[in-house]
N, CA, C and O atoms as CSV, one atom per row, in Angstrom:
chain,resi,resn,atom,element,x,y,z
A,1,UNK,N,N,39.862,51.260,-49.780
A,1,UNK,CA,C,40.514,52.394,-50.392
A,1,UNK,C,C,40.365,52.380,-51.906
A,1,UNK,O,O,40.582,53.451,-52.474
A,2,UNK,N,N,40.083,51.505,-52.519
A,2,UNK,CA,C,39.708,51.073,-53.665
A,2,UNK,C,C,38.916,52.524,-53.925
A,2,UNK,O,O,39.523,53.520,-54.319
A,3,UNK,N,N,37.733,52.514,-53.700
A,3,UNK,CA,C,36.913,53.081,-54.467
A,3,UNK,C,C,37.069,54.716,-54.139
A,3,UNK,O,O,36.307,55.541,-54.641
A,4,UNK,N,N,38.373,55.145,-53.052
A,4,UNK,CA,C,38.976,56.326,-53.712
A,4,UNK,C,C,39.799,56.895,-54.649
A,4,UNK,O,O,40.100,58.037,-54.995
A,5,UNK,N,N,40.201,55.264,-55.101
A,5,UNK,CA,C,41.360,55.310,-55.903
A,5,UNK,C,C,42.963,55.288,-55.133
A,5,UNK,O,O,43.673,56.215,-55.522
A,6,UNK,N,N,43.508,54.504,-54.269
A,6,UNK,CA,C,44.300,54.206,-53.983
A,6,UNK,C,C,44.601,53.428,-52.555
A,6,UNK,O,O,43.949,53.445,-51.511
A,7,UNK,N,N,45.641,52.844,-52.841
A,7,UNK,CA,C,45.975,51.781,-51.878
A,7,UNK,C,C,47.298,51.700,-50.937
A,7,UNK,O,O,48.351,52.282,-51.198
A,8,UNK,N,N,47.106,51.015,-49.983
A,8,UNK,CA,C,48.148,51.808,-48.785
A,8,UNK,C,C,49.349,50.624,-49.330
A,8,UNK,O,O,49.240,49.700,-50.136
A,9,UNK,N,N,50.200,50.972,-48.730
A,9,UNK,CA,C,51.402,50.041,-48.441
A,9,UNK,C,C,52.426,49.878,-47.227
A,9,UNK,O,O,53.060,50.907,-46.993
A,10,UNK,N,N,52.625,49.114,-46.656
A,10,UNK,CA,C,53.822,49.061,-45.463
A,10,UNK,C,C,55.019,48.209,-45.805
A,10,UNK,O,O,55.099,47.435,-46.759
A,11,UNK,N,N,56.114,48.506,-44.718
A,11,UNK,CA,C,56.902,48.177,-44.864
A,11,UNK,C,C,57.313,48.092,-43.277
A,11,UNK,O,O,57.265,49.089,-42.557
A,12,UNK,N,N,57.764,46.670,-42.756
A,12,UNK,CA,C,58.429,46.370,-41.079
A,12,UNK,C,C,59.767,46.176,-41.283
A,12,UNK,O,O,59.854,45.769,-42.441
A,13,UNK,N,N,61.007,46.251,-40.733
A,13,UNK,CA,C,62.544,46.247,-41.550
A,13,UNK,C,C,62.719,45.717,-39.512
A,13,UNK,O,O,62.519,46.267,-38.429
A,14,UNK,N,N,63.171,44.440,-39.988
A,14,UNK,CA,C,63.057,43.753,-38.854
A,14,UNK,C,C,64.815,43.204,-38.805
A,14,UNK,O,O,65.441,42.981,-39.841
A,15,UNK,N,N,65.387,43.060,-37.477
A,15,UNK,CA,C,66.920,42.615,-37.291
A,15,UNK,C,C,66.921,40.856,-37.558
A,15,UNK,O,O,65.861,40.333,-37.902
A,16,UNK,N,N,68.075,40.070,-37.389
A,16,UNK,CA,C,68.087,38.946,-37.437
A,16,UNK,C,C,67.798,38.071,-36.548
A,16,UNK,O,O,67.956,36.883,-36.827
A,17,UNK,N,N,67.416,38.372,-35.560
A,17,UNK,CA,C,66.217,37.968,-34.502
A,17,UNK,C,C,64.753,37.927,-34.365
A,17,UNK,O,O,63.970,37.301,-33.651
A,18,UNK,N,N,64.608,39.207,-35.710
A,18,UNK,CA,C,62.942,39.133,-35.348
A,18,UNK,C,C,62.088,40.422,-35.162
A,18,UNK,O,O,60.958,40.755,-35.522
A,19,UNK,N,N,63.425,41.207,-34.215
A,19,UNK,CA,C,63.102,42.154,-33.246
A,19,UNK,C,C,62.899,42.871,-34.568
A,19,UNK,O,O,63.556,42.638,-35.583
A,20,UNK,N,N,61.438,44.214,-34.406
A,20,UNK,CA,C,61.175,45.433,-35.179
A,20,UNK,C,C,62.432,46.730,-35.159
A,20,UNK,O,O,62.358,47.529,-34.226
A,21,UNK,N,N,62.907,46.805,-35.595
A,21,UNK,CA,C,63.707,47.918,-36.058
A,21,UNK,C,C,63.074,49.353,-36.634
A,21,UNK,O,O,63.450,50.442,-36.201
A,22,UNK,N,N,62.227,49.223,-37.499
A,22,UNK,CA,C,61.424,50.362,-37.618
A,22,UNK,C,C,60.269,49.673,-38.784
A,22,UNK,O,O,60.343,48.504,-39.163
A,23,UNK,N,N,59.164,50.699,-39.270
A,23,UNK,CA,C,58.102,50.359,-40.050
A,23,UNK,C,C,57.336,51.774,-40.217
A,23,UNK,O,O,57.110,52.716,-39.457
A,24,UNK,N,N,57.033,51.470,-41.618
A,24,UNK,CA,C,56.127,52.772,-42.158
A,24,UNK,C,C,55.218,52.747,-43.049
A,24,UNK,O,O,55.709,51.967,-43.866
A,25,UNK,N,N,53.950,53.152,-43.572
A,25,UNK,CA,C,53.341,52.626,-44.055
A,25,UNK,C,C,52.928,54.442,-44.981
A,25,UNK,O,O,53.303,55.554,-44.609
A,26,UNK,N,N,52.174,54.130,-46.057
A,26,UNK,CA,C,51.485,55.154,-46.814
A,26,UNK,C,C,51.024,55.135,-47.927
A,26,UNK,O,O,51.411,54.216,-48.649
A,27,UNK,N,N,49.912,56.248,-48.559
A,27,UNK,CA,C,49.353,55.769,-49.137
A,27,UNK,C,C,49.127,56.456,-50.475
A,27,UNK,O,O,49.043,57.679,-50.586
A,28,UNK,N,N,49.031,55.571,-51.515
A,28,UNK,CA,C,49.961,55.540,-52.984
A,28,UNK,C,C,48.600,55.564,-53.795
A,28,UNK,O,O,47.669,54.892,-53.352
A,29,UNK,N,N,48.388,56.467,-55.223
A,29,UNK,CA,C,47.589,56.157,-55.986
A,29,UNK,C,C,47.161,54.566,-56.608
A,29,UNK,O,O,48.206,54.024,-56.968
A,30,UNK,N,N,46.196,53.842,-56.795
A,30,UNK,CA,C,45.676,52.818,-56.900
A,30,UNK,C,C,46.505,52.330,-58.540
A,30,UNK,O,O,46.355,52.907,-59.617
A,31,UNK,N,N,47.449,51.000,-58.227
A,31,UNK,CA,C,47.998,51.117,-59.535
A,31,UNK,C,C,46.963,49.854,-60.735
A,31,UNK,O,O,45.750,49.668,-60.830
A,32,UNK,N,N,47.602,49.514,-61.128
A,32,UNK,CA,C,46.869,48.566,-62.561
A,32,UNK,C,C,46.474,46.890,-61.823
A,32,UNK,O,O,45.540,46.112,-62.016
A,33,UNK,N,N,47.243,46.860,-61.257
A,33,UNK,CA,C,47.502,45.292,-60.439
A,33,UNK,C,C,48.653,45.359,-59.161
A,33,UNK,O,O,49.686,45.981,-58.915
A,34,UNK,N,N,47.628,44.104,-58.382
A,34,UNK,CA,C,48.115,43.714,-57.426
A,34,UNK,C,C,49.637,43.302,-57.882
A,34,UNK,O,O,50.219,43.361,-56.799
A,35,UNK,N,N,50.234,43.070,-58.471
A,35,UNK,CA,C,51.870,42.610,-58.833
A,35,UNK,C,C,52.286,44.086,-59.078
A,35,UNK,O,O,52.904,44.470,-58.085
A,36,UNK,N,N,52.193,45.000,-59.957
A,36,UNK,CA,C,52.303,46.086,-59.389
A,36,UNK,C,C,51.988,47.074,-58.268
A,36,UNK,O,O,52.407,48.223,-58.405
A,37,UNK,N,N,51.678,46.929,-57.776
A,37,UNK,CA,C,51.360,47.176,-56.230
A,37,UNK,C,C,52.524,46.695,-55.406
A,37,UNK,O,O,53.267,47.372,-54.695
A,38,UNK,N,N,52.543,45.488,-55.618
A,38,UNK,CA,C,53.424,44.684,-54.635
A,38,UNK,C,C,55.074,45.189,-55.207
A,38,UNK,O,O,55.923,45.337,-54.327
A,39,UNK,N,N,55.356,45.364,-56.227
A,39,UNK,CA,C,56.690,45.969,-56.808
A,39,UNK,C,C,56.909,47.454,-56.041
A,39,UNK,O,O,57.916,47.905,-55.495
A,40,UNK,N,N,55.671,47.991,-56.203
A,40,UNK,CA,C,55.872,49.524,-55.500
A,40,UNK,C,C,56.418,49.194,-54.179
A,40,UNK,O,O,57.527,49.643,-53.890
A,41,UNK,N,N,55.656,48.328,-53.185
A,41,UNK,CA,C,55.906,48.573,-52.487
A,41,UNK,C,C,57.113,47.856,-52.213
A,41,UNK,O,O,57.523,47.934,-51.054
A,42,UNK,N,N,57.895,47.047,-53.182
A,42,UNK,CA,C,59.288,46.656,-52.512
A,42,UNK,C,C,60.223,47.499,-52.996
A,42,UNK,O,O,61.363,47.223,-52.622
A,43,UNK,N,N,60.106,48.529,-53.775
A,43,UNK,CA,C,60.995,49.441,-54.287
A,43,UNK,C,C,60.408,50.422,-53.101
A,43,UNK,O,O,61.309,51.247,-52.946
A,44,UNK,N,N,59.434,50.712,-52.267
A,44,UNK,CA,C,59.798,51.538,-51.040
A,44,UNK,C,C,60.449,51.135,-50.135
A,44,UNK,O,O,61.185,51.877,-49.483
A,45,UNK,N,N,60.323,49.963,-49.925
A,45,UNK,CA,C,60.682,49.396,-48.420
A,45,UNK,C,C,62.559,49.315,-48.982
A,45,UNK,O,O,63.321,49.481,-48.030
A,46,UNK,N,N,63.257,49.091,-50.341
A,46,UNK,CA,C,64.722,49.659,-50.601
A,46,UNK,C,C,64.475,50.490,-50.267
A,46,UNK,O,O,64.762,50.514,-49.070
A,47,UNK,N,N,63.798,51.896,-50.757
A,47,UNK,CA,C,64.155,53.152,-50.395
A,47,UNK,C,C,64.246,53.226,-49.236
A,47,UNK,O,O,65.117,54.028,-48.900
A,48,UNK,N,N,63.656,52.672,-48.299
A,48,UNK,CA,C,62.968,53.076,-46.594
A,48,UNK,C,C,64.491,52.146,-45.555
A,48,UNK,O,O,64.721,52.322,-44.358
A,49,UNK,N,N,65.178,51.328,-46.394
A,49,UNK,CA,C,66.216,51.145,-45.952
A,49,UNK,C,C,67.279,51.978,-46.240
A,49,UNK,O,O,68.184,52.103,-45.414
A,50,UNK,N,N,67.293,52.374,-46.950
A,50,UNK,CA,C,68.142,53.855,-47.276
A,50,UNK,C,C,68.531,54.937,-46.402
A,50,UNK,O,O,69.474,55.476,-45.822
A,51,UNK,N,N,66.866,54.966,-46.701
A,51,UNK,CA,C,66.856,56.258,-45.120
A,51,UNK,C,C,67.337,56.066,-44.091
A,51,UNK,O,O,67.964,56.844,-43.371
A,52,UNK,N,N,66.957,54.518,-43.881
A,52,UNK,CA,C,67.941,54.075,-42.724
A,52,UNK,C,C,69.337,53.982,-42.560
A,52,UNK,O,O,70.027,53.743,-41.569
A,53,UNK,N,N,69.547,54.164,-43.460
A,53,UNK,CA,C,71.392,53.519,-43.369
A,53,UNK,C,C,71.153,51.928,-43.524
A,53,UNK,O,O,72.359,51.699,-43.428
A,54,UNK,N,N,70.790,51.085,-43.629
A,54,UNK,CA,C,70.534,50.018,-43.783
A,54,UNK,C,C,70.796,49.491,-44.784
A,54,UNK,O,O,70.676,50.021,-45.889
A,55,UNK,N,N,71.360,47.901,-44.490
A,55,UNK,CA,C,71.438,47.410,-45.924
A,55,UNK,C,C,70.690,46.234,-46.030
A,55,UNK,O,O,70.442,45.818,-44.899
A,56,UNK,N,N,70.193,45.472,-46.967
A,56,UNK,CA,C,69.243,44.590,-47.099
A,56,UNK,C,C,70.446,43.193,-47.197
A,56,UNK,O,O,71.583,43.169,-47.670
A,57,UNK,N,N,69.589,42.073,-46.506
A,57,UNK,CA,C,69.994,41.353,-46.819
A,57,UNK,C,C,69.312,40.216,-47.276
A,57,UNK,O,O,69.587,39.510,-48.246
A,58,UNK,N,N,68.310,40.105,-46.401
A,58,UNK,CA,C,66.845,39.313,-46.880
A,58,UNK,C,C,65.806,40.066,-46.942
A,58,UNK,O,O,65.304,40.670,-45.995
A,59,UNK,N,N,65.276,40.057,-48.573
A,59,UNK,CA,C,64.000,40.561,-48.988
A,59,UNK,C,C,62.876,39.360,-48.762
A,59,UNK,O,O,63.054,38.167,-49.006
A,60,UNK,N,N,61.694,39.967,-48.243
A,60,UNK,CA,C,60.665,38.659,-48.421
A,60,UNK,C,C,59.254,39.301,-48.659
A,60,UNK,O,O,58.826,40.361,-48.202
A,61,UNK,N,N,58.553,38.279,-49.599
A,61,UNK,CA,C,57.256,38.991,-49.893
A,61,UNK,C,C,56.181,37.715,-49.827
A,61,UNK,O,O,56.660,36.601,-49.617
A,62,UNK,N,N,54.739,37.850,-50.002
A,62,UNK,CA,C,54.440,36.175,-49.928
A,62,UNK,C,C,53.632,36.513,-51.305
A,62,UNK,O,O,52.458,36.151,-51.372
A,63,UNK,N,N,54.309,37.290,-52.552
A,63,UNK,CA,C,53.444,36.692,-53.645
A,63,UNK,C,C,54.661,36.321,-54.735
A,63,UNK,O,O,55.585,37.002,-55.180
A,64,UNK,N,N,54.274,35.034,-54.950
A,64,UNK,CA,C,55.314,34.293,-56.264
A,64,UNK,C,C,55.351,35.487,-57.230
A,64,UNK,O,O,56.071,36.482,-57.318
A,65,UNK,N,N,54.294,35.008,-57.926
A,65,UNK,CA,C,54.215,36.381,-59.245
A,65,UNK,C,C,55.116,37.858,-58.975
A,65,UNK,O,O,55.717,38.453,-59.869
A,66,UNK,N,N,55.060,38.256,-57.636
A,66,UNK,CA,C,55.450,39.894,-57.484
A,66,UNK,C,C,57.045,39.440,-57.307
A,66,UNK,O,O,58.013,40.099,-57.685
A,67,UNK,N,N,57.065,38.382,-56.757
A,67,UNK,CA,C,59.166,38.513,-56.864
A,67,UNK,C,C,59.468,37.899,-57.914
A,67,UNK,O,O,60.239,38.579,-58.591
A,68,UNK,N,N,59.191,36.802,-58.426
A,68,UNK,CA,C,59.536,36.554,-59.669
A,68,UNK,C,C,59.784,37.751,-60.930
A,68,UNK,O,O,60.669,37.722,-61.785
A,69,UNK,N,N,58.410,39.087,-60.697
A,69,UNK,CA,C,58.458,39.337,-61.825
A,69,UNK,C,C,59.329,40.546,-61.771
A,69,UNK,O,O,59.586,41.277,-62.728
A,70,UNK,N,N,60.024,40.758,-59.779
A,70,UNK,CA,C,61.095,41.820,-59.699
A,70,UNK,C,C,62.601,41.008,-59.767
A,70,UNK,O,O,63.654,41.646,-59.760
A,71,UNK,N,N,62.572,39.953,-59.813
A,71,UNK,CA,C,64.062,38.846,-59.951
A,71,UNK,C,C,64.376,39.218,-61.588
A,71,UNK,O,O,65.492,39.490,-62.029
A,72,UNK,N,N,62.739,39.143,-62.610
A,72,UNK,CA,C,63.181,39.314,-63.800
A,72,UNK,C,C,63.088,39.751,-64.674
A,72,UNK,O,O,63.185,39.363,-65.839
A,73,UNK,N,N,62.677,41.518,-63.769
A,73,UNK,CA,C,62.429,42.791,-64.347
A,73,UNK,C,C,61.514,42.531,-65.579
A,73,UNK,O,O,61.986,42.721,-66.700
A,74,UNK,N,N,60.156,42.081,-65.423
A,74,UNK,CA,C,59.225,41.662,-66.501
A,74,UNK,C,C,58.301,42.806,-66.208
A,74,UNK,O,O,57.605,42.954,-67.213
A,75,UNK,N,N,58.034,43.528,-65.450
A,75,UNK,CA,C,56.939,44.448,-65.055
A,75,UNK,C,C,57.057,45.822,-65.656
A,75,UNK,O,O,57.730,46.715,-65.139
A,76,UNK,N,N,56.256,45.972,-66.960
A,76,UNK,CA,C,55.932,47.124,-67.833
A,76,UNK,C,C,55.109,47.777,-67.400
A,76,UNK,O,O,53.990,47.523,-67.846
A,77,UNK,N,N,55.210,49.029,-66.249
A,77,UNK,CA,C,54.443,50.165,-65.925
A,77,UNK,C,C,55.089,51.164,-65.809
A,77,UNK,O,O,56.147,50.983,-65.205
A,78,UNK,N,N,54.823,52.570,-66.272
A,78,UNK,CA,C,55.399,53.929,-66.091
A,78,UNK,C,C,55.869,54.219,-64.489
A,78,UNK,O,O,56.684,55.109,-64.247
A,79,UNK,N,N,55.477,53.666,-63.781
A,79,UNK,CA,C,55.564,53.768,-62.272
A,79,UNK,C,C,56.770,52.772,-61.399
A,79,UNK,O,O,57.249,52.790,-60.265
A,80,UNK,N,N,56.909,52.059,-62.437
A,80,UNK,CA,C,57.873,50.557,-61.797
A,80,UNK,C,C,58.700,51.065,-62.772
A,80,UNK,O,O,58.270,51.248,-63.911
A,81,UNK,N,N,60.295,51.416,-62.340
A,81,UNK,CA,C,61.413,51.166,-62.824
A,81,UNK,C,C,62.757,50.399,-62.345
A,81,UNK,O,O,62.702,50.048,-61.166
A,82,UNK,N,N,63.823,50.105,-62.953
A,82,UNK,CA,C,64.556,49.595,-62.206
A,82,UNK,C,C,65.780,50.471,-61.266
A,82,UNK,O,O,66.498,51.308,-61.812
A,83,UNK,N,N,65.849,50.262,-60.341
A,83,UNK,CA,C,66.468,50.933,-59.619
A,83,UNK,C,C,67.507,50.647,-59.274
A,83,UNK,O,O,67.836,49.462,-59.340
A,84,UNK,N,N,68.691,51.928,-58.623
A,84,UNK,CA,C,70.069,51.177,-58.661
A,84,UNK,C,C,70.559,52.326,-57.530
A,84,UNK,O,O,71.124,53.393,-57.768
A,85,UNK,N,N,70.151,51.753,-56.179
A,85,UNK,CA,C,70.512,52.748,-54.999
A,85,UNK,C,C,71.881,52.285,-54.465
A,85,UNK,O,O,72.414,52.884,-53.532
């Protein structure tokens, strides 16, 4: 998707067993970096619990850099803000 200029993202919102609860995926203009990328898509997957009625209790991602740099709001892009749902 790269070389149309953008990149997909998902999100699985799974119970405390395991079991799938729901999942959605779509697809987002190509941002600056993979750590931004990965921010987008955890500020959807809040939103996508929203929709649900859902509340978060465990977030998980597997890149250091992308939670670290949402634990300490270090990520300067017009597209990444901080949010307060």
């Amino acid at each position: 998707m790269q070389l149309l200029g953008a990149a997909g993202i998902g999100v699985v919102v799974r119970d405390s067993t395991g079991e799938v609860l729901a999942a959605m995926s779509e697809i987002i203009p190509l941002p600056s970096s993979v750590v931004v990328l990965e921010t987008l898509a955890a500020r959807r997957a809040v939103v996508f619990l929203k929709e649900l009625n859902l509340h978060i209790s465990i977030f998980e991602g597997d890149s250091e850099e992308s939670i670290s740099a949402i634990k300490n709001q270090s990520i300067h892009h017009p597209s990444v803000v901080l949010w307060v749902i």
